[in-house]
N, CA and C atoms as a LAMMPS dump frame, in Angstrom:
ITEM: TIMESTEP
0
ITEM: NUMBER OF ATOMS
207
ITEM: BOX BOUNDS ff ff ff
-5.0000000000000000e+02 5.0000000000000000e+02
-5.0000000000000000e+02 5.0000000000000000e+02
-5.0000000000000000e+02 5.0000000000000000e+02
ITEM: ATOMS id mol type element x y z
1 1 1 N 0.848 -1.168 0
2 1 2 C 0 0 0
3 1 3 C 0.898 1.236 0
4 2 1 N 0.29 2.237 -0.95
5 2 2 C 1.553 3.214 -0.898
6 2 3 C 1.061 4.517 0.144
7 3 1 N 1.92 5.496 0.394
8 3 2 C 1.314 6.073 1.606
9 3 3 C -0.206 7.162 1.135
10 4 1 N -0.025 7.71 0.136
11 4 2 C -1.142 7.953 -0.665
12 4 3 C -2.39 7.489 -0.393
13 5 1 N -2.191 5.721 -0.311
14 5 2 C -3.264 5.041 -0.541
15 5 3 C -3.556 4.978 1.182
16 6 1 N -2.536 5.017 1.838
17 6 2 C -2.747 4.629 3.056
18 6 3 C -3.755 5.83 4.048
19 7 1 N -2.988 7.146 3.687
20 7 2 C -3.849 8.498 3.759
21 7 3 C -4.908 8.41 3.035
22 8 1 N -5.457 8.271 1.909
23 8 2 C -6.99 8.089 1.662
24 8 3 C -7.493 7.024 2.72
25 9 1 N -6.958 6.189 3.001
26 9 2 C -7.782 5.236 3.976
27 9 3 C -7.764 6.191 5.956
28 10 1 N -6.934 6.322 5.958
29 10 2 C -7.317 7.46 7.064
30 10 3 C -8.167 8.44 7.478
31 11 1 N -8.227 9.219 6.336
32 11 2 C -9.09 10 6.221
33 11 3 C -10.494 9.319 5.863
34 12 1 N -10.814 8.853 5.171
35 12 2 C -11.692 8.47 5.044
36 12 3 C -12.248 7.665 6.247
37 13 1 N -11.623 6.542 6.961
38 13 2 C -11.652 6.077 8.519
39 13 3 C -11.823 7.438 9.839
40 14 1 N -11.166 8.802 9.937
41 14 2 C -11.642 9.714 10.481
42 14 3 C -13.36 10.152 9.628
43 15 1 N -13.186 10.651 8.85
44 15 2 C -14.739 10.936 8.263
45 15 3 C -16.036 9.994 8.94
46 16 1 N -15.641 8.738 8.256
47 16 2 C -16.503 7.859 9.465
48 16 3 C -16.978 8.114 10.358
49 17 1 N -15.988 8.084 11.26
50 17 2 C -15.964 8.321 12.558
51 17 3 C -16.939 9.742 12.768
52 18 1 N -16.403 10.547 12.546
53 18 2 C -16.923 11.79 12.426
54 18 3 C -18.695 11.939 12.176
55 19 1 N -18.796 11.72 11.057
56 19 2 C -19.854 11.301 10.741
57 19 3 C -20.686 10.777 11.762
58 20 1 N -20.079 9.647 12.312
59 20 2 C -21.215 8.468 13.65
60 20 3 C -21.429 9.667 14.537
61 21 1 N -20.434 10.466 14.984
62 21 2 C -20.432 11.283 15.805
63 21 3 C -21.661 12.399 16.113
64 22 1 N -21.524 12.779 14.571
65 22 2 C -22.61 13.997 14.706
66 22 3 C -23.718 13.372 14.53
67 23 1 N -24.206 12.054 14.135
68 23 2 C -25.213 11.347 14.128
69 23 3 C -26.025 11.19 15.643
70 24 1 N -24.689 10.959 16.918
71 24 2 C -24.938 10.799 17.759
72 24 3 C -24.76 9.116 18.211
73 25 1 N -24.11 8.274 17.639
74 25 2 C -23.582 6.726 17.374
75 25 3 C -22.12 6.873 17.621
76 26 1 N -21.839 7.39 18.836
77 26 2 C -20.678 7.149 19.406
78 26 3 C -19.567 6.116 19.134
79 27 1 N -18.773 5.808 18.69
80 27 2 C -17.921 4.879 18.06
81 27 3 C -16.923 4.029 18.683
82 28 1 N -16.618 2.768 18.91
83 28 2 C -16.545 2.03 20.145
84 28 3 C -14.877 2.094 20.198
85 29 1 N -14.186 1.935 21.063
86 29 2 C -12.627 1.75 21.258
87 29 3 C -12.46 0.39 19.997
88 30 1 N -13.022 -0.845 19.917
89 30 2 C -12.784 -1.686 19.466
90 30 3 C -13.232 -1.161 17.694
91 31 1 N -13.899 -0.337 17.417
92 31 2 C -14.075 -0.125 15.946
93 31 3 C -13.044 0.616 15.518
94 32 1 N -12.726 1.392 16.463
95 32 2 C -11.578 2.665 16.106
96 32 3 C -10.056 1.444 16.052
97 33 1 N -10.011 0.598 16.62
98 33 2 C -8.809 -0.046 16.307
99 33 3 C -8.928 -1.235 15.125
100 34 1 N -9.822 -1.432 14.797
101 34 2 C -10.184 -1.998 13.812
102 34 3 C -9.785 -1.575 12.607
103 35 1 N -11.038 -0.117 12.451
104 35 2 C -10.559 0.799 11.352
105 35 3 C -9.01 1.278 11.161
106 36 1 N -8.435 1.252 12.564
107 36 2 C -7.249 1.682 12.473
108 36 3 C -6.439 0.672 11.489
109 37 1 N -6.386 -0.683 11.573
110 37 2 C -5.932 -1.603 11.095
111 37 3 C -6.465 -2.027 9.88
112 38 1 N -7.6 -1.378 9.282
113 38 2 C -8.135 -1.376 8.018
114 38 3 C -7.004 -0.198 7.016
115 39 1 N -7.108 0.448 7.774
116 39 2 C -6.808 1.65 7.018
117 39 3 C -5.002 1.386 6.66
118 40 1 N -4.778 0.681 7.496
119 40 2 C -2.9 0.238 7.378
120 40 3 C -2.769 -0.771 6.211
121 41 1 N -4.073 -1.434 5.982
122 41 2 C -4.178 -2.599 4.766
123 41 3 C -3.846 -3.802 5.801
124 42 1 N -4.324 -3.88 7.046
125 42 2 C -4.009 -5.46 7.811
126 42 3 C -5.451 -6.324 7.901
127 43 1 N -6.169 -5.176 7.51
128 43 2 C -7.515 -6.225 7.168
129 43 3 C -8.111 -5.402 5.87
130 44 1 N -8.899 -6.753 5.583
131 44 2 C -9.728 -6.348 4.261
132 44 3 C -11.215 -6.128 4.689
133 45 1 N -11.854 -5.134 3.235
134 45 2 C -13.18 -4.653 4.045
135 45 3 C -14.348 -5.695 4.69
136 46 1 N -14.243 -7.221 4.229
137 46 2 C -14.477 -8.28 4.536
138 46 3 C -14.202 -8.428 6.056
139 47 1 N -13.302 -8.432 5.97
140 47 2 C -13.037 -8.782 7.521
141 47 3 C -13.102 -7.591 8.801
142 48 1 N -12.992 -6.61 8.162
143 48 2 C -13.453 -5.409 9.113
144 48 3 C -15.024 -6.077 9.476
145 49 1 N -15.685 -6.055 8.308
146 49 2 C -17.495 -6.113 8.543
147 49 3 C -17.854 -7.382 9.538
148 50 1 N -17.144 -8.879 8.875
149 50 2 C -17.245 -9.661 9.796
150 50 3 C -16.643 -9.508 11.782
151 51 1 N -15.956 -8.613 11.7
152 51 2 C -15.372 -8.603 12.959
153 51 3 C -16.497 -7.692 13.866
154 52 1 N -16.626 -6.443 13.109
155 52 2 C -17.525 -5.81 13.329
156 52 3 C -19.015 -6.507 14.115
157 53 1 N -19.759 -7.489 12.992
158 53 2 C -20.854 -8.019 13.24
159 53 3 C -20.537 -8.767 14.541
160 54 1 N -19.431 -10.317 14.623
161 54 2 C -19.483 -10.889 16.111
162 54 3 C -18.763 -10.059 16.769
163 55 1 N -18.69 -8.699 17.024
164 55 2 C -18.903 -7.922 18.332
165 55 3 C -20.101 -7.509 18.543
166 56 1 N -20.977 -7.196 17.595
167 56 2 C -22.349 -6.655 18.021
168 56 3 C -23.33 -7.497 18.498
169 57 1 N -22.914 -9.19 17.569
170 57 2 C -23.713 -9.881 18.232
171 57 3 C -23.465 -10.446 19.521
172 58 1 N -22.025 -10.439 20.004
173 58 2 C -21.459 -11.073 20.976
174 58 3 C -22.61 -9.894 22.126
175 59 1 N -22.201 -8.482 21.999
176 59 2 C -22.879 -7.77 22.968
177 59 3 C -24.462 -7.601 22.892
178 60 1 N -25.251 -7.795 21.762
179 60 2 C -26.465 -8.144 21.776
180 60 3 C -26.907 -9.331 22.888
181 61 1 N -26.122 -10.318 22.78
182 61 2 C -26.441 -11.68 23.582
183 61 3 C -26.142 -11.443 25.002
184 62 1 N -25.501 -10.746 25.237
185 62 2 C -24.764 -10.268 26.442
186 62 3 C -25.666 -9.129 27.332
187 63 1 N -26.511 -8.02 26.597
188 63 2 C -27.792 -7.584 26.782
189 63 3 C -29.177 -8.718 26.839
190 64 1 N -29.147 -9.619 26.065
191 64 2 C -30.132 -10.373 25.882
192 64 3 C -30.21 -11.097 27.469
193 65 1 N -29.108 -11.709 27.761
194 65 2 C -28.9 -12.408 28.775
195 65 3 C -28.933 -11.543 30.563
196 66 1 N -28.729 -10.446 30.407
197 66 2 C -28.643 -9.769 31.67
198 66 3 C -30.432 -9.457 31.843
199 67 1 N -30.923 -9.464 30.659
200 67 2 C -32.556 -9.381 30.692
201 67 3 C -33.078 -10.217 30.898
202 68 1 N -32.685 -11.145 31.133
203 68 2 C -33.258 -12.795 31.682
204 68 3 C -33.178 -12.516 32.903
205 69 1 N -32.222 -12.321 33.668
206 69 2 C -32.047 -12.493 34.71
207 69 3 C -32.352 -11.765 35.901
């Protein structure tokens, strides 16, 4: 990845972010290091999304379960 490419992925990973922000979708420590590692080219957008999803579902179940109880 050349640094070019690596700065479009930064920026574009801040924008994001940014974006959730003013939405009011606060953005989790674990996405921000994610993206961080997207944006370096150590993951592909594949695997960002999948990583993404079993955290949400991991903490969905994890809400699900404290409501049982």
């Amino acid at each position: 990845m050349t640094s070019q490419e690596l700065n479009r992925c930064v920026i574009a990973m801040k924008t994001a972010d940014a974006i959730n922000a003013i939405d009011g979708d606060p953005v989790s420590a674990y996405a921000k290091k994610l993206s961080a590692s997207w944006a370096r080219g150590e993951l592909t957008d594949e695997q960002m999304k999948a990583a993404l999803i079993a955290y949400h579902r991991r903490i969905a179940e994890q809400a699900r379960h404290n409501a049982e109880e």
